[in-house]
C-alpha positions as CSV (number, residue, x, y, z in Angstrom):
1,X,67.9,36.1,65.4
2,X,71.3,38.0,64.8
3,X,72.6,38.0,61.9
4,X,76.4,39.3,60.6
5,X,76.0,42.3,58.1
6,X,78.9,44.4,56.5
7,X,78.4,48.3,56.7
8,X,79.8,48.7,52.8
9,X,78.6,52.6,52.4
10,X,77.2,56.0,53.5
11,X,73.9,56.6,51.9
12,X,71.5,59.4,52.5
13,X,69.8,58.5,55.8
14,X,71.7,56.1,56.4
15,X,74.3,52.8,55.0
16,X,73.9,50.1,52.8
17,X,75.2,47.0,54.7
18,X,75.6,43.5,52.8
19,X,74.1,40.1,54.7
20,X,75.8,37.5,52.9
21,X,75.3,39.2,49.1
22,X,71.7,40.6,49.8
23,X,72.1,44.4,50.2
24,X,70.2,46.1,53.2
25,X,69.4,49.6,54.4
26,X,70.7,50.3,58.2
27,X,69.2,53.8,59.2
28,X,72.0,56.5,60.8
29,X,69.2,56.3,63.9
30,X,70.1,52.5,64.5
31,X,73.9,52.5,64.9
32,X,75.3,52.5,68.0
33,X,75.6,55.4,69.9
34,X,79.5,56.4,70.1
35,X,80.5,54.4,66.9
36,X,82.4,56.5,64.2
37,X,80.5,56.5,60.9
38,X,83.4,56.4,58.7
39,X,85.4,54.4,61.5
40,X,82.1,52.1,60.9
41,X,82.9,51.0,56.8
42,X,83.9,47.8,56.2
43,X,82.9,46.4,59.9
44,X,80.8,43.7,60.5
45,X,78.2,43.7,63.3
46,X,75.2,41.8,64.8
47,X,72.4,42.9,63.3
48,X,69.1,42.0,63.7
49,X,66.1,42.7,60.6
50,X,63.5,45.2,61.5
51,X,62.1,44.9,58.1
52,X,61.5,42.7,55.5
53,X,59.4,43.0,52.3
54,X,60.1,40.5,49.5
55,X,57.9,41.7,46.6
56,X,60.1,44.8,47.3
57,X,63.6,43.2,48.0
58,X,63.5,45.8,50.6
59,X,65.5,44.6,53.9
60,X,65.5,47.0,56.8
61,X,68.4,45.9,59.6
62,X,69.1,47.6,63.2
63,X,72.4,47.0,64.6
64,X,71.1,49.3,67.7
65,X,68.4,47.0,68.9
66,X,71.1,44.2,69.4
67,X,72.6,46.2,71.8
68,X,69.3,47.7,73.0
69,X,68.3,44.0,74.2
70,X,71.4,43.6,75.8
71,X,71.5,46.9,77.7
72,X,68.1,46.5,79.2
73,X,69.4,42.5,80.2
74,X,72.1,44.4,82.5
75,X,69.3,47.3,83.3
76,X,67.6,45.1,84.5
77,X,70.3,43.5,86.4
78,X,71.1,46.4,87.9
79,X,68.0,47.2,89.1
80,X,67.4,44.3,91.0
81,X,71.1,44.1,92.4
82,X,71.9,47.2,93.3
83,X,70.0,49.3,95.6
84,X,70.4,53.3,96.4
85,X,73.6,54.1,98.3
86,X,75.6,51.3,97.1
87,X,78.7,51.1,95.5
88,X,78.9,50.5,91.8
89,X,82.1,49.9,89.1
90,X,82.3,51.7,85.5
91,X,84.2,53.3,82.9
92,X,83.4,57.0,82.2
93,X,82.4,57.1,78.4
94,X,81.9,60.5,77.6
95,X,81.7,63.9,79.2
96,X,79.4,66.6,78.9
97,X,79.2,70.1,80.2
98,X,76.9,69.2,83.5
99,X,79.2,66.1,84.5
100,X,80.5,63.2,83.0
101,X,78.5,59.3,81.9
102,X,80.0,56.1,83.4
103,X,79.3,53.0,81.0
104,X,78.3,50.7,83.7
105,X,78.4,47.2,81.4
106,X,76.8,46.7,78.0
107,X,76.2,50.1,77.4
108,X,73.7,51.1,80.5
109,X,75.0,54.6,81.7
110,X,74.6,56.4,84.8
111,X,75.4,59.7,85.0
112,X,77.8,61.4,88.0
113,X,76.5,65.0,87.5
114,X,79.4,67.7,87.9
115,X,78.1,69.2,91.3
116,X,78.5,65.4,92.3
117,X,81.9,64.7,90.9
118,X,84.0,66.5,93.7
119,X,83.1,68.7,97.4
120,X,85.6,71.3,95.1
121,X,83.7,73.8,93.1
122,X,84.8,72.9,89.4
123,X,84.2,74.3,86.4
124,X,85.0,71.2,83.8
125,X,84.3,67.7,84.5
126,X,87.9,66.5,83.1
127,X,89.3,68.4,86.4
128,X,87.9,65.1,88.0
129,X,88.1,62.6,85.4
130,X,89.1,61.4,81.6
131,X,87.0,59.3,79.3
132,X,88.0,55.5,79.4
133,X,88.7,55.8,83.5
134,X,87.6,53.6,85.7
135,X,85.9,54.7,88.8
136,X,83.7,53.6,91.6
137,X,80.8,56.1,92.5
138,X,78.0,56.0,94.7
139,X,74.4,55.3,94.1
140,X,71.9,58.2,94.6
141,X,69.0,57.8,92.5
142,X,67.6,55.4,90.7
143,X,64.5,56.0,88.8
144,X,63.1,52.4,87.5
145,X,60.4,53.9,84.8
146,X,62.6,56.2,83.4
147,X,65.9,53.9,83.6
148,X,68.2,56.4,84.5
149,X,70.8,56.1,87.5
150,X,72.3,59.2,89.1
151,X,75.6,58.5,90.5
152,X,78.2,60.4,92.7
153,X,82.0,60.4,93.3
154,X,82.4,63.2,96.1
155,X,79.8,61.0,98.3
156,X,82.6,58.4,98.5
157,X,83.9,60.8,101.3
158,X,82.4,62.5,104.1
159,X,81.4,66.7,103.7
160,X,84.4,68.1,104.6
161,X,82.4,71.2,106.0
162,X,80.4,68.5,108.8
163,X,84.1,68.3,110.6
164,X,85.8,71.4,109.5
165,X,86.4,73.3,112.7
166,X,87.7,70.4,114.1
167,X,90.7,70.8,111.4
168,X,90.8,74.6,111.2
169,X,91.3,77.2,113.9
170,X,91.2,80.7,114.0
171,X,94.9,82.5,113.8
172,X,96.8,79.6,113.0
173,X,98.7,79.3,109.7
174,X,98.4,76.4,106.8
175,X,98.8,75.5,103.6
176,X,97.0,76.0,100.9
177,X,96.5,76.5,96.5
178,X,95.2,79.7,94.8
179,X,92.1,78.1,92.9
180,X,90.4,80.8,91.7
181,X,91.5,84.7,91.5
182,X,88.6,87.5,91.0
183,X,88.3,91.1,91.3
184,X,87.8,91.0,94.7
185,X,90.4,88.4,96.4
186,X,91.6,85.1,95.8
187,X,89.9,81.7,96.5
188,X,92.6,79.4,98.4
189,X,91.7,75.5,98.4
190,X,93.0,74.1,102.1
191,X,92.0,70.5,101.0
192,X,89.0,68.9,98.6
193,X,86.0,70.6,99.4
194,X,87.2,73.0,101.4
195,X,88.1,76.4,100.0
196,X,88.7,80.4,102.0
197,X,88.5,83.7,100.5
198,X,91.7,85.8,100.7
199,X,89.8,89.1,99.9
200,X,91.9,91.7,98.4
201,X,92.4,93.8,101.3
202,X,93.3,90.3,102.9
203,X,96.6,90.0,100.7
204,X,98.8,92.4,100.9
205,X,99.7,95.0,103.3
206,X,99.8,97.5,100.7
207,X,96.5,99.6,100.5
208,X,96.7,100.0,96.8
209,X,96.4,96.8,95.0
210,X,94.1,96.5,92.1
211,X,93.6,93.1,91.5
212,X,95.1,90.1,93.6
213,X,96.9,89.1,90.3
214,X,99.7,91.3,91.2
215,X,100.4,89.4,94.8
216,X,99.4,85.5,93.8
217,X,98.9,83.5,90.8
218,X,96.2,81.3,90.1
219,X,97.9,77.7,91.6
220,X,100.5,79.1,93.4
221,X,101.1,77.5,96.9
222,X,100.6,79.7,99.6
223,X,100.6,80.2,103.2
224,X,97.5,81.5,104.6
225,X,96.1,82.7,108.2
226,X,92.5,81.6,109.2
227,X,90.4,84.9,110.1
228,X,87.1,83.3,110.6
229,X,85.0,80.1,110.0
230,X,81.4,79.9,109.5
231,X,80.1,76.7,109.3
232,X,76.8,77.0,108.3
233,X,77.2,79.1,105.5
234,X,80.0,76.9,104.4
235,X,82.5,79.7,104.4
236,X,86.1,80.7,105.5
237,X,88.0,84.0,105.1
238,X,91.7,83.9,104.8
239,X,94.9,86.1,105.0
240,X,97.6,86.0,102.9
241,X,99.1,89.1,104.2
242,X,99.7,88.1,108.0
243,X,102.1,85.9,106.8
244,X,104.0,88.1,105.7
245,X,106.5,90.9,107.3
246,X,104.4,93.5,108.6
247,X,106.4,96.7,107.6
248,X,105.4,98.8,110.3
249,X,107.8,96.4,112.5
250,X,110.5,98.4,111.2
251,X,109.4,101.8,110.4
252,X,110.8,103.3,113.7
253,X,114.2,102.1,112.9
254,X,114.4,103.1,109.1
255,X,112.4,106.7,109.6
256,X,112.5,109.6,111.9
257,X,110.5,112.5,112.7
258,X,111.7,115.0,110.4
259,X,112.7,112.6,107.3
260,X,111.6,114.3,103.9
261,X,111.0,111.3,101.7
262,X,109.5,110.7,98.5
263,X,105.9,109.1,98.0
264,X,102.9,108.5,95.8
265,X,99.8,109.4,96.3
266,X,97.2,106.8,96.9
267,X,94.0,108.2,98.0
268,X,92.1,111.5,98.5
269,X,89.9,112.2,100.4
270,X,88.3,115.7,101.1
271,X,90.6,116.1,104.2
272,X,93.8,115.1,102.6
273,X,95.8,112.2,100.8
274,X,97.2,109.3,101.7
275,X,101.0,109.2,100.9
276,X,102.4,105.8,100.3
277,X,105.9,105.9,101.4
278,X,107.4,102.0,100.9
279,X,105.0,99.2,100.1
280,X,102.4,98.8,103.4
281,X,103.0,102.2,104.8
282,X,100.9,105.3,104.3
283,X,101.0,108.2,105.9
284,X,98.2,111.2,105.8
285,X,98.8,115.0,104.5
286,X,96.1,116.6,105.8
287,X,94.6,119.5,103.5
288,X,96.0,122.3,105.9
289,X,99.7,121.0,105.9
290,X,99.7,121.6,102.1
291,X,100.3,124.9,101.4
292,X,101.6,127.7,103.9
293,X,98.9,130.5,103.0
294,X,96.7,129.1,100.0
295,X,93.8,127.7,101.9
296,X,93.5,123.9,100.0
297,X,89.4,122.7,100.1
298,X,90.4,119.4,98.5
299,X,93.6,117.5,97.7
300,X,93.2,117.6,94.2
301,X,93.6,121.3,93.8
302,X,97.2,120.7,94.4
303,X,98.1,116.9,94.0
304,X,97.1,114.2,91.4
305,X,96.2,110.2,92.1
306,X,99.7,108.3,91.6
307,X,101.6,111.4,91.8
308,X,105.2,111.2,93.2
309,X,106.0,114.0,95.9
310,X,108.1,114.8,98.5
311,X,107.0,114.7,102.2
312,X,108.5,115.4,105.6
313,X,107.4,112.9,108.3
314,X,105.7,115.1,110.8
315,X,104.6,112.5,113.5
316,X,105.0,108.6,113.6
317,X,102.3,106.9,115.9
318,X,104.0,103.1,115.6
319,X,101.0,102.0,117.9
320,X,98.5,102.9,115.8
321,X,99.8,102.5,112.5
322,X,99.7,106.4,112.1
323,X,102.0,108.6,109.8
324,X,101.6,112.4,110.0
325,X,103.1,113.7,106.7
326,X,103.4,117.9,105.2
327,X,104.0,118.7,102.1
328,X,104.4,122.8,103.1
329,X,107.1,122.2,105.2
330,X,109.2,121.1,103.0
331,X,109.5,124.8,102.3
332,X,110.1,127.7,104.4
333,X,107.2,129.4,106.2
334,X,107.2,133.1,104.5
335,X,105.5,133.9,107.7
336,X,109.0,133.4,109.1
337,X,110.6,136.0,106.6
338,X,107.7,138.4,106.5
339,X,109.1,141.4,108.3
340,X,112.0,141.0,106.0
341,X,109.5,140.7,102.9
342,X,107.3,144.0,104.1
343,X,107.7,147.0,106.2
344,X,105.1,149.2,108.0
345,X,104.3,152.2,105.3
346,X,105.2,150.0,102.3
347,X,102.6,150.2,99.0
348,X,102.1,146.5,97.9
349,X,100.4,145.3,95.2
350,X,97.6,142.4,95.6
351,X,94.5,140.2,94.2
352,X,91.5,140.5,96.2
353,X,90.8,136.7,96.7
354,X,87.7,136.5,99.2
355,X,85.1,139.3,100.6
356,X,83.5,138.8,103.8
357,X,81.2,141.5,105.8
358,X,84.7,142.7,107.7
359,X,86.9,143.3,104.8
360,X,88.3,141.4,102.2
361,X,91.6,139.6,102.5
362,X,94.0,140.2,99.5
363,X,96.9,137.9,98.1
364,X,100.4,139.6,97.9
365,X,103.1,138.8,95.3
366,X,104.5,136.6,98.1
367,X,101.6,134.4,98.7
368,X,100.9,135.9,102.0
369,X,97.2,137.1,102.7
370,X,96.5,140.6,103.9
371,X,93.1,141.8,105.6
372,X,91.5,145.2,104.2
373,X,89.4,145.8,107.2
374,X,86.2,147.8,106.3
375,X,87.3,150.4,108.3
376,X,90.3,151.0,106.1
377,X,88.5,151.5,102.9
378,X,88.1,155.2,103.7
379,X,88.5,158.4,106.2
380,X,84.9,159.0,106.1
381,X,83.9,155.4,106.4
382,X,81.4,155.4,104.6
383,X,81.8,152.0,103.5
384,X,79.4,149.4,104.9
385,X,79.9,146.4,102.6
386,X,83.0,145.7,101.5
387,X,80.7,144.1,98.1
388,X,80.2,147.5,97.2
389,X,83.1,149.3,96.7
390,X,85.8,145.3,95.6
391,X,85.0,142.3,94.0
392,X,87.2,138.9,93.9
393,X,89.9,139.3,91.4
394,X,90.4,143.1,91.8
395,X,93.9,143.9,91.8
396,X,94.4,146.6,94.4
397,X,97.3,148.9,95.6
398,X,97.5,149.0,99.3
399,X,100.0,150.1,102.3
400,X,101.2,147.6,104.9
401,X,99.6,149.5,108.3
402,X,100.5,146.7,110.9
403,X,102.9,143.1,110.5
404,X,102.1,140.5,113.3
405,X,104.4,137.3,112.8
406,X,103.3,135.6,115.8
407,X,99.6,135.8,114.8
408,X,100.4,135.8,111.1
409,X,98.1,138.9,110.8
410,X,99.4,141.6,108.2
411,X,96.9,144.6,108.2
412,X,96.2,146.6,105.3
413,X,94.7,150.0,104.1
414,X,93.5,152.0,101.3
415,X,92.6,155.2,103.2
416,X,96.2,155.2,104.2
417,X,97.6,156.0,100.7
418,X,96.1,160.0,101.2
419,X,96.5,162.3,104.0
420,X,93.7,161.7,106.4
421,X,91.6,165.2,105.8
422,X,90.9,165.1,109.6
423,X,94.5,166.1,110.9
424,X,93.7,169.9,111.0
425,X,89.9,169.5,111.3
426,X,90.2,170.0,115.1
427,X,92.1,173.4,114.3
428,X,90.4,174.6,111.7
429,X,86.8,173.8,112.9
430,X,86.9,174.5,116.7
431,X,83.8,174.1,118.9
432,X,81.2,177.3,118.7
433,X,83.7,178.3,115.6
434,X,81.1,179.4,112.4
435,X,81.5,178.8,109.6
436,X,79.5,178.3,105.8
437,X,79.1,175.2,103.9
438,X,77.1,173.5,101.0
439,X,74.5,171.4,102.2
440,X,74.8,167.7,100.3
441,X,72.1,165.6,101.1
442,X,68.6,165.8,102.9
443,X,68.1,162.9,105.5
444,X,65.1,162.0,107.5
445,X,66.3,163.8,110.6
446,X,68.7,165.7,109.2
447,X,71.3,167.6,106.7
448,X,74.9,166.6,105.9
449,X,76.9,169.6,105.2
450,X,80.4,169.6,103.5
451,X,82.8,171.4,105.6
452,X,85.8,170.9,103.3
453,X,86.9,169.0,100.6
454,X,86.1,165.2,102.0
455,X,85.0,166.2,105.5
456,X,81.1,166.6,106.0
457,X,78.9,167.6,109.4
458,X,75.5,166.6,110.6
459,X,73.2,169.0,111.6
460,X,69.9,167.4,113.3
461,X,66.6,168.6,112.3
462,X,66.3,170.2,115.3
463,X,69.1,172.4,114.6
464,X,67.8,173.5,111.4
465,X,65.6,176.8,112.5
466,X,64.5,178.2,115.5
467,X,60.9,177.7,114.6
468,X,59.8,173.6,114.5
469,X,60.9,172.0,111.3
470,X,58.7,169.0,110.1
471,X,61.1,167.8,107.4
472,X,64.8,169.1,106.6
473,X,63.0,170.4,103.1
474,X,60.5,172.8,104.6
475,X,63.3,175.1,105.1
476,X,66.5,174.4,102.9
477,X,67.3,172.1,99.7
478,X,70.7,170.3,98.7
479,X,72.9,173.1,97.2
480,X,72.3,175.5,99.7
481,X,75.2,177.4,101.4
482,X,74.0,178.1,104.9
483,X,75.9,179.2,108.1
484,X,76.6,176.9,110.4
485,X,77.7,176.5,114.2
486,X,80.2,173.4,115.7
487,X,78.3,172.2,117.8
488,X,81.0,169.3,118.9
489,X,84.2,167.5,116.9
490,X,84.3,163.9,117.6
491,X,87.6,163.4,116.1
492,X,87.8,159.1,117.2
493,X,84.8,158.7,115.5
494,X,85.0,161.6,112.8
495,X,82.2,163.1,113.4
496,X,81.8,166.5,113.5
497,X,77.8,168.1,115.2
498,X,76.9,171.5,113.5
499,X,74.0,173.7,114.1
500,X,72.3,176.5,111.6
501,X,69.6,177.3,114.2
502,X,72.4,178.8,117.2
503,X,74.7,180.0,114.1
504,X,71.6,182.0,113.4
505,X,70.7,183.1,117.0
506,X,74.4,184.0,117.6
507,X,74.3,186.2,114.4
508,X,71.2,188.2,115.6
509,X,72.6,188.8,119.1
510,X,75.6,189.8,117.7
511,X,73.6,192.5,115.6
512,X,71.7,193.4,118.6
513,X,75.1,194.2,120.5
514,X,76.3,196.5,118.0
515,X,72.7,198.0,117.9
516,X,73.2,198.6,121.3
517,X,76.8,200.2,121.0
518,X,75.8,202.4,118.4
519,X,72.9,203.7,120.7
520,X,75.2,204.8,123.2
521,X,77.5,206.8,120.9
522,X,74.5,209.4,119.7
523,X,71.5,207.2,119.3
524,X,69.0,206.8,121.9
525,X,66.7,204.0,123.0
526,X,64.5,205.1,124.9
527,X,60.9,206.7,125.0
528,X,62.0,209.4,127.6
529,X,65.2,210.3,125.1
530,X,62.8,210.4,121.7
531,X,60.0,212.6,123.9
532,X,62.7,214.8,124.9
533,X,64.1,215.5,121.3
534,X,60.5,216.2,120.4
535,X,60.0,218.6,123.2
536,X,63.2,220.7,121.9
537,X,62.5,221.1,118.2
538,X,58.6,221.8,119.1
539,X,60.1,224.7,121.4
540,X,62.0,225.8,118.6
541,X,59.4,225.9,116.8
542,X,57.6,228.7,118.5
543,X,60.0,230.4,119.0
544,X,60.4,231.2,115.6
């Protein structure tokens, strides 16, 4: 039977409560869910005794269990009432972080969990309701052993999603509220239940925003354009930005062809950078309209992310969306100015900056790139790699040879700076002329003998000696001086063919010629003659 007791104070455990001057204990475990313990002092409540030991004057007293009876009466009630699906009455008593509990009469609760209180994705329960509201949810479980009752506020309307591309097309515009913002767009709620993805590239013509704070705040109203609708997956992607002014529709009448403006630089890429000049219009400098001679590999030997410059608009392709922009013509081409810059015969000083198998190509003061063709190295060419004789970096004094604007070609020579030793080779060393020389160097097939100072001569091992020569060393070393024949001058291709073999014949029929002179001046040659002069002295002889 109830009884009234008085909680009086807070003991450990629990309260002292007073029933009509007998003092009882009333454990913390048997008040009332949701009453305040210091609100609780000095109330009176039905109570009922749990305990009761007289010896003891011990009096044990639950003020729970009164209410536990009467919540299972209206469980019970419930139960056989109400059936799954139906509609049901309550007031929302407290709320949790998974959803919110509806007191549904004498303290039975069912709880609407937070994926049930609204088709909107929420993070907090109080963005649907507030302790002490009434509402009117929908049955959707109720478990009779465990006495629980699951409830849900959303399934008092239809899924939005079963209808939505009856409300929603493709390219038409409506209304909406930024609910959510992330890194990568902006989630735009069109009604309950129904929210699109403005992705970031999605809301703003502009190719360099960061995050979509800097176009929309989170519950701004906005204006959006349906891109696409799936259904099944529940999803729909929005634009923000084809709402709004595209500013290509005005680029042909705010820019021309020839326009230097300023920009910043967005993007690089390893064929150039993307220029924006006004908010929603890039343009691209490719790599080779950076620099008028420097050959750019990468954008970011010569320009810096977010860097301001100044461009000239080279093309505008309004079709397309296409800006052609140069940052080296904002300058004058010193290919334009070269033959003022340079004159055939001039001495220039240079940096080697790259070797290839032809030459190497050497930086002037102006910028402009000369090639040192392998051929110019030397008179003798005897240069084969350009590696060998110039490395990168080298600074090297050169002539100017040859200027060619048109194909920007200047050529360039180190021979050039000394008198070719070949002008009076032709006249000095004349075909069949001989002559003597220092043999230099022993080859397979052959000698090379210095004819003067820088000019050397091949003779071919089979110009060496009259009689077969294995190797050029059976029959003379390096150091040698030896006699020598031209045997031809090839003055295109600075050669020069000598021979010691017919120098040496020629020698001994020259000797034999003046053999032959001095025989017929008092010398004879002949057996007849020598018998003759025999004859006479033996005569002579005798006659003495």
């Amino acid at each position: 039977t109830p009884i009234e007791a008085t909680v009086t104070e807070r003991i450990k455990g629990g309260y002292n409560v007073d029933i009509k001057g007998v003092r009882a204990f009333l454990p913390q475990s048997q008040l009332s869910h949701g009453k305040n313990a210091k609100e609780s002092i000095g109330k009176t409540f039905p109570m009922l005794v749990t305990e009761f030991d007289r010896r003891r004057k011990n009096v044990v007293v639950s003020e729970r269990a009164i209410l536990d009876k009467v919540r299972d009466k209206r469980k019970n009630e419930i139960f056989e009432k109400y059936n799954v699906d139906d509609m049901i009455k309550g007031t929302v008593s407290r709320i949790v972080e998974y959803g919110a509990f509806v007191d549904l009469g004498d303290g039975v609760e069912g709880l609407i969990h937070r994926n049930d209180l609204s088709w909107s994705v929420i993070s907090n329960p109080r963005e649907v309701v507030q302790p002490g509201e009434t509402v009117e949810a929908r049955i959707l479980k109720m478990d009779v052993e465990k006495g629980k009752i699951s409830l849900g506020l959303k399934q008092k309307k239809d899924n939005p999603w079963e209808t939505v591309d009856g409300r929603y097309q493709v390219g038409k515009k409506y209304h909406g509220r930024v609910k959510n913002l992330m890194d990568f767009g902006a989630f735009v709620e069109l009604e309950e239940g129904i929210e699109g993805l403005v992705h970031i590239s999605d809301l703003s013509w502009a190719r360099n925003i960061k995050h979509p704070s800097e176009v929309v705040a989170s519950g701004a109203e906005i204006d959006i354009v349906v891109k696409e609708i799936d259904k099944e997956k529940k999803r729909i992607s929005l634009s923000y930005k084809e709402v709004l002014p595209h500013p290509w529709d005005e680029v042909t009448s705010k820019y021309k062809i020839g326009d230097v403006v300023t920009g910043k630089v967005n993007n690089m890429t390893d064929f150039g950078a993307f220029i924006e000049i006004q908010q929603g219009i890039e343009g691209l400098l490719h790599v080779s309209d950076m620099d008028w001679v420097k050959k750019i590999n990468h954008p970011k030997e010569v320009l810096e992310k977010g860097q301001e410059v100044k461009v000239k608009i080279l093309n505008i392709d309004s079709a397309n969306h296409r800006l052609s922009l140069g940052l080296k013509q904002t300058t004058t081409d010193p290919w334009e100015t070269v033959e003022n810059t340079y004159k055939v015969g001039d001495q220039v000083t240079g940096v080697v900056k790259n070797i290839v198998n032809y030459g190497a190509f050497v930086q002037l003061e102006s910028g402009l790139e000369g090639l040192l063709h392998v051929s110019e190295f030397s008179w003798q060419n005897e240069v084969e790699n350009p590696a060998e004789a110039l490395k990168v970096g080298d600074q090297v004094t050169v002539m100017v040879y040859e200027i060619d604007r048109n194909k920007q070609k200047i050529g360039l020579s180190l021979r050039r700076l000394q008198d070719d030793p070949w002008r009076d080779v032709e006249r000095k060393f004349g075909k069949d002329s001989v002559h003597q020389g220092k043999i230099t160097n022993l080859l397979e097939n052959g000698v090379e003998v210095e004819v003067t100072e820088g000019i050397t001569g091949f003779v071919h091992i089979s110009q060496l000696a009259a009689q077969r020569v294995n190797t050029p060393s059976e029959v003379v070393k390096a150091g040698d001086v030896v006699t020598y024949k031209v045997l031809e001058l090839d003055r295109k291709n600075r050669r020069l063919k000598l021979s010691i073999k017919e120098a040496s014949m020629d020698s001994d029929t020259k000797e034999l010629k003046k053999y032959q002179a001095e025989s017929e001046t008092g010398f004879s040659d002949t057996i007849g003659d020598l018998l003759k002069e025999q004859l006479e002295s033996f005569k002579k002889n005798l006659d003495k």
